[in-house]
C-alpha positions as CSV (number, residue, x, y, z in Angstrom):
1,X,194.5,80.7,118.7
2,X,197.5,83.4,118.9
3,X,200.7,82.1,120.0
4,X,200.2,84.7,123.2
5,X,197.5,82.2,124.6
6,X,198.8,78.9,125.8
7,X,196.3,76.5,126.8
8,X,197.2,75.3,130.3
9,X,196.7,71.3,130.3
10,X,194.2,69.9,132.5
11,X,193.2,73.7,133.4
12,X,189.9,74.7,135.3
13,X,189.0,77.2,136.9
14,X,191.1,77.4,139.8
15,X,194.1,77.2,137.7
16,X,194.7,80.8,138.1
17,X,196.7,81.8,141.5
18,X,194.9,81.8,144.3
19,X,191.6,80.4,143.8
20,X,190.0,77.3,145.8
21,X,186.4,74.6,144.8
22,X,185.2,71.7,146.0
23,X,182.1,69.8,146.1
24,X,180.2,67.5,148.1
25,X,176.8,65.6,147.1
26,X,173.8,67.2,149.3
27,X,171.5,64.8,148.2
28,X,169.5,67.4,145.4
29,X,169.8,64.9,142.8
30,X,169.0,61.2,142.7
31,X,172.2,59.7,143.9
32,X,174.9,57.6,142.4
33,X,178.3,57.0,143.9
34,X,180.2,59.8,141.9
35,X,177.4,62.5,142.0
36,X,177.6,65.8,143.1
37,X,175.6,68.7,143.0
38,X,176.8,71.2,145.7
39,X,180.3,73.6,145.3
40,X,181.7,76.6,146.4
41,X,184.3,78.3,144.3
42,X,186.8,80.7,146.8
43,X,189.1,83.7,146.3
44,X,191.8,83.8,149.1
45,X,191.9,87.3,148.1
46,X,189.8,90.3,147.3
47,X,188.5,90.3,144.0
48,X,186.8,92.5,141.3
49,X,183.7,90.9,139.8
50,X,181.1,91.1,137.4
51,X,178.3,89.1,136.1
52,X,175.9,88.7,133.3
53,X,172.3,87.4,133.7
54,X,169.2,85.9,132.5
55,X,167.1,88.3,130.2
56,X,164.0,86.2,130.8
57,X,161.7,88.2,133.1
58,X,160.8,84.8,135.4
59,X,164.2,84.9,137.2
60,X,165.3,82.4,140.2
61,X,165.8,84.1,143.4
62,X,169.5,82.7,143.2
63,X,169.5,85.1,140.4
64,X,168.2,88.4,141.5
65,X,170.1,88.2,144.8
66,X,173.9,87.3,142.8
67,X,173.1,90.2,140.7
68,X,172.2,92.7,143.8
69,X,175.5,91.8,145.5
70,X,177.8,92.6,142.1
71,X,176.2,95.7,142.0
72,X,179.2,96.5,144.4
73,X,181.8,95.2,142.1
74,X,183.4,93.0,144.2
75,X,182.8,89.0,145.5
76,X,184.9,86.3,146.4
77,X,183.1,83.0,146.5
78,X,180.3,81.1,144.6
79,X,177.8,78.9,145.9
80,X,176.2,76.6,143.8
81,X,173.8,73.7,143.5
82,X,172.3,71.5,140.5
83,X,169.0,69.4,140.9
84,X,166.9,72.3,141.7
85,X,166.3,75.9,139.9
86,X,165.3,77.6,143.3
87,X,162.5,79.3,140.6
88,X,159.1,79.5,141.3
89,X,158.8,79.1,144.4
90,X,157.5,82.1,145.5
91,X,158.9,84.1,148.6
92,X,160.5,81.0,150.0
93,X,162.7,81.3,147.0
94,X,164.4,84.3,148.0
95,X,164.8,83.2,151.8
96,X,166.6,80.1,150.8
97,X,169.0,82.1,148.8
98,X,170.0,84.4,151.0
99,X,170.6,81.8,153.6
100,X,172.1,79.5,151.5
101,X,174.9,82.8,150.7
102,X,174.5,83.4,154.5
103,X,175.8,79.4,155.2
104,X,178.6,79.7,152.3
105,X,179.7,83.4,154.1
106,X,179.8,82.0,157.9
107,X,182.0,78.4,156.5
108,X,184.2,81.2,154.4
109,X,184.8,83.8,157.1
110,X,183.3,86.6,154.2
111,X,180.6,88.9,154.4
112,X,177.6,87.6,153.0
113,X,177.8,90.5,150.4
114,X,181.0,89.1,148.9
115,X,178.9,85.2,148.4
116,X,177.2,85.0,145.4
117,X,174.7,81.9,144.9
118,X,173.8,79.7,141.6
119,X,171.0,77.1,140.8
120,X,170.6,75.3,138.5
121,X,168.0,72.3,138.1
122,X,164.3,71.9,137.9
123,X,161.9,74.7,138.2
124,X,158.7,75.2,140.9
125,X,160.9,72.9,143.5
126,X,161.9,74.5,147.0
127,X,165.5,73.9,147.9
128,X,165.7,71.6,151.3
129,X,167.6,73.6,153.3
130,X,168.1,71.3,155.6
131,X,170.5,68.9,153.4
132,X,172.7,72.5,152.6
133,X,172.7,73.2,156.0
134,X,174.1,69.3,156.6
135,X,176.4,69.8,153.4
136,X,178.0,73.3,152.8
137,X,180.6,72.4,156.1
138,X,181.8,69.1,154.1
139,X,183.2,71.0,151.2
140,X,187.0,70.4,151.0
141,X,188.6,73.4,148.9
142,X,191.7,72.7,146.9
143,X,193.5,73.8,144.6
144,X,192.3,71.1,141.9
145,X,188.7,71.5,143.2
146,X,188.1,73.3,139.6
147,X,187.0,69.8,138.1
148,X,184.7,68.8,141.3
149,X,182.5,72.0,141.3
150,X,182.3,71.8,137.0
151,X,180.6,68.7,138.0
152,X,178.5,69.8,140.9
153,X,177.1,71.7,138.9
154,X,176.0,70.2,135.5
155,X,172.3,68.3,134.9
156,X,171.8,66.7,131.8
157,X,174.8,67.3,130.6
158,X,176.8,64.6,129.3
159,X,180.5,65.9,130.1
160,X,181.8,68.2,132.3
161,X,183.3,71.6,130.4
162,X,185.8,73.7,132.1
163,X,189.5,75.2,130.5
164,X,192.0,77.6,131.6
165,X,195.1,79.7,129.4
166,X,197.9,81.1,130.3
167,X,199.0,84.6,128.6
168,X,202.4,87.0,128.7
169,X,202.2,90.6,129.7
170,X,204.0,93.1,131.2
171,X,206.5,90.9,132.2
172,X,204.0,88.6,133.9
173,X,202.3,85.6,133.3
174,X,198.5,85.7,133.7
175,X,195.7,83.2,133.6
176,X,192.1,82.9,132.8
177,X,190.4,79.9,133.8
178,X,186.9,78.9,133.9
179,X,184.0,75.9,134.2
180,X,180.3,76.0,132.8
181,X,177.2,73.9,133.0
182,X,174.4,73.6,129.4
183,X,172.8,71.4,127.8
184,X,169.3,72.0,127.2
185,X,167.3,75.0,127.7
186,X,169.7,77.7,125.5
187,X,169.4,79.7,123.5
188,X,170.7,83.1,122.5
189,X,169.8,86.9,123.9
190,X,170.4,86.4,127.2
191,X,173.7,84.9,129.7
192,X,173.1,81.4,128.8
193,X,173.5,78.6,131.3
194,X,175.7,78.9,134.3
195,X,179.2,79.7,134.0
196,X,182.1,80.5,135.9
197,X,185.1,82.6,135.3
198,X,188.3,83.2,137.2
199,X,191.5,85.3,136.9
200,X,194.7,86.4,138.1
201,X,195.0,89.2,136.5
202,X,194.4,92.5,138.2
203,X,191.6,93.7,136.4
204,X,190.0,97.4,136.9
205,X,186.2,97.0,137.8
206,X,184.6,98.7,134.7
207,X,186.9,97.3,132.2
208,X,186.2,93.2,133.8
209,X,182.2,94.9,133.4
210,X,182.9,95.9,129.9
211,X,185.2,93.0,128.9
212,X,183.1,90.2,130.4
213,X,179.8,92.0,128.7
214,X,181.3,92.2,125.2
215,X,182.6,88.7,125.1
216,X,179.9,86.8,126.2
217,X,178.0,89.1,123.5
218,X,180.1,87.2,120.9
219,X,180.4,83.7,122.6
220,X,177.5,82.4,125.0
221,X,175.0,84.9,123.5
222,X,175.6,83.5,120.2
223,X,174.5,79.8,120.9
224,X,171.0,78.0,120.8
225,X,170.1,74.4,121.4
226,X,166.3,74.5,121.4
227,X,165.2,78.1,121.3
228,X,163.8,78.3,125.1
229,X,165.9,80.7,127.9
230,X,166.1,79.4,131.0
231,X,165.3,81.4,134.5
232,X,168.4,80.7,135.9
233,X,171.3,81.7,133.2
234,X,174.1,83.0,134.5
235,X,177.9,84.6,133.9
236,X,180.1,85.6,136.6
237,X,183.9,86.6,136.4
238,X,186.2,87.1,139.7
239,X,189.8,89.0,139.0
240,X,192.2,88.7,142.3
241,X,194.6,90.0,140.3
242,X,197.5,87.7,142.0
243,X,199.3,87.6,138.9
244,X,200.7,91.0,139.6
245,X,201.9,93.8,137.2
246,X,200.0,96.7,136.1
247,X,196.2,97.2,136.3
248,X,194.4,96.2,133.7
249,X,192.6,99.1,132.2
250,X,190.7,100.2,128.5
251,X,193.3,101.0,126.1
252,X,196.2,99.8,128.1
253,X,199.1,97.1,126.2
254,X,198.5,94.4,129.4
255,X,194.3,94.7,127.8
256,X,194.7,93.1,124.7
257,X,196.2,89.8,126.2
258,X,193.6,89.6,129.1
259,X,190.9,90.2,126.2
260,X,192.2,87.5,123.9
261,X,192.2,85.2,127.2
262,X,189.2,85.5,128.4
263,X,187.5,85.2,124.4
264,X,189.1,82.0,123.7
265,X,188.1,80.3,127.4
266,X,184.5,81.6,126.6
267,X,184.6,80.4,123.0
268,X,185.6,77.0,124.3
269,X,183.1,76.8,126.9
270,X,179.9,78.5,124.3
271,X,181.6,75.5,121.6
272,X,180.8,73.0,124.0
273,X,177.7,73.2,125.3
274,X,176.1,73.8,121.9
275,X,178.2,70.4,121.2
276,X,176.6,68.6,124.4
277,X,172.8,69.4,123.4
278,X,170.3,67.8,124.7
279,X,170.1,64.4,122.5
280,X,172.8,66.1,119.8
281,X,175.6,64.0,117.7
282,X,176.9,67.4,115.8
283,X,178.1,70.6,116.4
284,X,176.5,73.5,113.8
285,X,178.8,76.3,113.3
286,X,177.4,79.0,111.4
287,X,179.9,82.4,110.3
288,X,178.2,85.1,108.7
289,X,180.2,88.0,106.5
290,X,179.8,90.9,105.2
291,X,176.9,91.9,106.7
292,X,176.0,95.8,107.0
293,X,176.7,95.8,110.9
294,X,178.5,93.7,113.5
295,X,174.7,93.3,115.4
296,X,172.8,92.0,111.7
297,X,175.7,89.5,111.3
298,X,175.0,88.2,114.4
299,X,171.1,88.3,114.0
300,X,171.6,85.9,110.7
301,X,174.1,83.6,112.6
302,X,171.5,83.1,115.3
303,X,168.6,82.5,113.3
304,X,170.2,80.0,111.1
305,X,171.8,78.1,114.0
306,X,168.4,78.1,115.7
307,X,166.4,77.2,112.2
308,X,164.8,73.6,113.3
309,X,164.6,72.7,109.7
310,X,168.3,73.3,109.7
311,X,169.2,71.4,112.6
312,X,167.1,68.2,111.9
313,X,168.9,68.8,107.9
314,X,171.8,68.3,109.7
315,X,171.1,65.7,111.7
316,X,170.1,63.9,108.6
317,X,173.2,64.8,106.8
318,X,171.0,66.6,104.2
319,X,173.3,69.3,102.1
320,X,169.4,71.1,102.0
321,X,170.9,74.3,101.6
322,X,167.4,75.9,100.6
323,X,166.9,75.7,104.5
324,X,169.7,78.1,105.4
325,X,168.7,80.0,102.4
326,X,165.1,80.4,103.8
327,X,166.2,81.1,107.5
328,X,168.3,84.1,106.3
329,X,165.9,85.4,104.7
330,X,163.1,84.9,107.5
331,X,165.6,87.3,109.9
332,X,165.6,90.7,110.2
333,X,169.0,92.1,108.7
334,X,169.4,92.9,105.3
335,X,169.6,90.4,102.5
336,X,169.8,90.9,99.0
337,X,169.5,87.2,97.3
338,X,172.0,87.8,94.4
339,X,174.7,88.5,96.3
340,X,174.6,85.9,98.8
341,X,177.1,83.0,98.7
342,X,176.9,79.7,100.5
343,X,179.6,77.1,102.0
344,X,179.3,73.5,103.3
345,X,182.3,72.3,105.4
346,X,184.2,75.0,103.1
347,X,182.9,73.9,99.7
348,X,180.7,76.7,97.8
349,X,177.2,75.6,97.0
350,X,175.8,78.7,95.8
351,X,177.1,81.9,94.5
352,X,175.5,85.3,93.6
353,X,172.3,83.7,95.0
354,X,172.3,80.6,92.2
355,X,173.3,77.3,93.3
356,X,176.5,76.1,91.1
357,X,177.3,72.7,90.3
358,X,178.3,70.6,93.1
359,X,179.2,67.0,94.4
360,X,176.1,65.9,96.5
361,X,177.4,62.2,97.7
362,X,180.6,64.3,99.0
363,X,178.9,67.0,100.8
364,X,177.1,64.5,102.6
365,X,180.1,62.5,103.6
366,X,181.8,65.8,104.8
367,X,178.0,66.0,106.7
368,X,178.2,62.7,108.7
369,X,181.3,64.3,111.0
370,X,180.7,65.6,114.8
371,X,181.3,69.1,112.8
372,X,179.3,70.8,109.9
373,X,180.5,74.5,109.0
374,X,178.1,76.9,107.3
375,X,179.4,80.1,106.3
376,X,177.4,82.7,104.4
377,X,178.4,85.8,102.5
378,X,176.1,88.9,102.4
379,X,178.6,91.3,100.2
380,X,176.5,94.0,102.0
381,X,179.4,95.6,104.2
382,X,182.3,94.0,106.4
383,X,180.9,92.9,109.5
384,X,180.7,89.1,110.3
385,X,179.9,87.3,113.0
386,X,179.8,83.6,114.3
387,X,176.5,80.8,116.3
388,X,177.0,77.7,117.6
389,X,173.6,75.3,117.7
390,X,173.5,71.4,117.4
391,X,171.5,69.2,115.4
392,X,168.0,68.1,116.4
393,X,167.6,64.7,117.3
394,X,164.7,62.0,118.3
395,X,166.7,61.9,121.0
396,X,166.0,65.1,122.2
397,X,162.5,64.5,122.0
398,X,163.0,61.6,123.7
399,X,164.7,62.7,126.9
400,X,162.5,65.8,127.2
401,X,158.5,64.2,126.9
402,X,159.6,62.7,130.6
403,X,161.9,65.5,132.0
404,X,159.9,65.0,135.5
405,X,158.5,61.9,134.8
């Protein structure tokens, strides 16, 4: 991390100025005496905002009506809920969401086009209105609510993931902040999950669109858990821009720290929920260089991180590098096999496409950590890029042959 990004201790998403959560439990998941699965997430001021979203074509209603009101480039609150996807449910789906935003806007004091709304939760359920309507009103927003709504919102995960940074520029101090929810159903080419991002910064509208795009590009678009997209994925950034100092704009100096910011909370945030996969004990870390182009670097990354064969390998601690070798080659980027080098956890295990004389009994020790590094060399070009995944466990088999059961 540069020294210009400090990490702000115990930071969330309403560690920037001026933003407000909370949380309450509705009653949308099974309960238990610290539960909670509703929030709301509040700007006191006007914001600029953007948001990526699910590429699956089987989207929640939640979904389709968050990205309708971005399409004006400005919000200032989030409803969310967990227990329930709001997702095939047909035409009810879409009347729930807008008066769930319509319930969030009237407790607010905003128009309903600056609410946007989140789900998150099982699929083919209708949302019972009637516990939102007997909840939203019991929200307390605070300034510390950050950590309350990162757990409103999660499922199966197993910890809550939110982080916030502080950065220098233009004589100002500025903050990124943010929460997100994922642990199964991820997997790359789309928003992944749900997460939310928040900053102080004043931040022009098509450079947060372009920023927030290109980053989660390099971060939540480049993690997979189990190779299924979910209907419900979604990114959304608010800038109030209480920080002060000059507007943040494409090719200005104050755009470089706001960049770096915003990479390094989404980095964080992608690290962990490939860490927190469903049944998972390891983190898979995958960097691909020189590769011909920035977009084939990525492609290799993603289909070795997503290789099953790879992830139970690691799960066994298995050094069966011939897995990585055959997953690389099985994508669509440009390989040729005596060129390509291979690391474990650093150590070089093949070169110019041979394998060269290694220490098996202490790869495999390096193996049985919460991390395993893989890094592979295409001497093709000088792009490079880097996945996140998780190894694949009977656990995860396990927890998922009696999801609803």
């Amino acid at each position: 991390m540069s020294s210009v990004v400090q990490v702000v201790p115990g930071g969330s998403v309403t560690s920037p100025q001026g933003f407000l959560a909370g949380a309450t439990y509705a009653g949308l998941k099974t309960y238990r005496e610290d539960k909670l699965d509703l929030g709301l997430l509040y700007s006191e001021h006007p914001c600029t905002a953007a948001g990526t979203f699910t590429t699956n074509k089987i989207r929640s209603p939640s979904v389709d009506l968050s990205e309708k009101h971005l399409k004006r480039g400005n919000a200032r609150a989030i409803v969310a809920n967990s227990g329930i996807a709001n997702a095939c449910v047909g035409e009810q789906g879409m009347k729930d969401a807008q008066e769930a935003v319509d319930l969030a806007a009237r407790y607010l004091k905003l128009p309903r086009e600056e609410v946007l709304f989140c789900s998150t939760g099982l699929i083919g359920v209708e949302l019972p209105m009637a516990l939102l309507r007997a909840s939203i009103g019991r929200v307390q927003l605070t300034r510390d609510g950050g950590n309350a709504l990162a757990r409103a919102i999660i499922t199966t995960d197993t910890r809550v993931k939110e982080v916030a940074v502080s950065y220098q520029a233009g004589g100002r101090t500025a903050t990124v902040g943010g929460i997100a929810k994922g642990s199964g159903m991820i997997h790359p080419q789309m928003a992944t999950m749900l997460a939310f991002l928040s900053t102080d910064a004043p931040v022009e509208l098509s450079f947060l669109r372009q920023s927030l795009q290109e980053v989660v590009d390099e971060t939540f678009n480049m993690i997979t858990v189990d190779g299924d997209m979910s209907t419900n994925d979604s990114v959304i950034l608010l800038a109030n821009g209480q920080a002060g100092g000059p507007l943040v704009r494409q090719g200005t100096a104050e755009a470089e720290g706001y960049l770096e910011a915003l990479r390094v909370v989404c980095t964080h945030l992608a690290r962990e929920i490939a860490r927190d996969g469903e049944g998972a004990s390891k983190l898979i870390e995958v960097t691909v260089r020189g590769a011909r182009a920035e977009e084939e670097a990525r492609c290799a990354a993603r289909a070795i991180a997503a290789s099953s064969l790879v992830k139970t390998a690691v799960h066994g601690s298995d050094p069966n590098w011939g897995r990585l070798m055959a997953a690389l080659g099985a994508s669509s980027v440009q390989v040729e096999e005596n060129k390509v080098a291979l690391y474990i956890n650093g150590v070089c295990i093949v070169e110019e496409g041979r394998p060269i004389p290694f220490y098996r009994d202490a790869i495999v020790a390096t193996m049985r950590g919460p991390d395993v590094r893989f890094q592979v060399d295409l001497n093709l070009g000088e792009s490079s890029a880097t996945a996140w995944g998780c190894d694949l466990s009977e656990g995860y088999v396990t927890f998922n042959s009696a999801y609803t059961t």
